[in-house]
N, C-alpha and C positions, 0 to 999 in steps of 0.2 A: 523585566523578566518576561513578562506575555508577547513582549516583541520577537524574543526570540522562537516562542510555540509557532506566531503569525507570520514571521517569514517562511517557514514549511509549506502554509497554506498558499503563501501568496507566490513560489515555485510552482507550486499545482499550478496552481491559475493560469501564470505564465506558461507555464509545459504545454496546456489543456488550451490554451486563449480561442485557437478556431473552433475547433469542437461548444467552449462554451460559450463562446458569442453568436451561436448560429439559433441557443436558445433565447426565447422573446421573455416567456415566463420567466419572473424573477423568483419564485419558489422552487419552480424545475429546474433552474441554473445552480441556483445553493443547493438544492438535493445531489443535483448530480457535480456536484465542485465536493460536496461530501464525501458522495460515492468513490469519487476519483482520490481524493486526498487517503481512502481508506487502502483502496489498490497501491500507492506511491508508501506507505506503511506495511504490508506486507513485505516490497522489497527491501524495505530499512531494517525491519526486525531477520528477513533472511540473509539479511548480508552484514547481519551483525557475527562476534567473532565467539558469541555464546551458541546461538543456533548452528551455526558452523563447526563449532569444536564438537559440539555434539552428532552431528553427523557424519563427521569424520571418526567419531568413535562407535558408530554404531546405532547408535540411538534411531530408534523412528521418530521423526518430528512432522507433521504437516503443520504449515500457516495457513490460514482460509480468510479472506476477504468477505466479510459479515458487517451488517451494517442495521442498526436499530434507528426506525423514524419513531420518534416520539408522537406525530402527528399522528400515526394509523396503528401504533402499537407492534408493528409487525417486524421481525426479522429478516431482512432481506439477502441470500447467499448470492454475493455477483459474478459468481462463475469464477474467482481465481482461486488457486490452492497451488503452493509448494510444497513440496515432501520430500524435496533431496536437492544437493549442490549442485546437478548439472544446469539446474532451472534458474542460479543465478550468474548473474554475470560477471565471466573470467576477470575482468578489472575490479572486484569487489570478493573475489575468493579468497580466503586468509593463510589456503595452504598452499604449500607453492610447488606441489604435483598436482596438483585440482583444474 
């Protein structure tokens, strides 16, 4: 069962490979392999076909890429936020004037 959660991560990795092997740290690699896996979530949960139907009907929704390090206690916002359909990508849009 957890194989299935750990291939998710390990798409990141593969996606992410240059960007993460240009880090030496190995805490600063898994933070930011974190960070990145939480951004690649954002577009999972908006281009799901709940978020979507909801937008298509109206609804305000924003998604925000937030991310808690246990290490420093602190909540970190990485700069993405969706809040409407045009932000995802037409091969992942579920209406079919969208």
């Amino acid at each position: 069962v957890i194989d299935n959660w750990l291939r998710h991560i390990r798409d990141v990795q593969r996606t992410h490979f240059v960007e993460l092997s240009k880090i030496t740290d190995e805490d600063a690699k898994f933070r930011r392999l974190c960070e990145l896996n939480v951004i690649e979530q954002v577009h999972n949960v908006c281009s799901s076909t709940i978020v979507q139907s909801a937008w298509d009907a109206g609804e305000e929704i924003s998604v925000h890429a937030w991310i808690y390090d246990v290490a420093d206690g602190l909540l970190k916002d990485l700069g993405v936020a969706v809040s409407n359909p045009t932000a995802v990508n037409q091969l992942y849009r579920t209406k079919k004037n969208a």
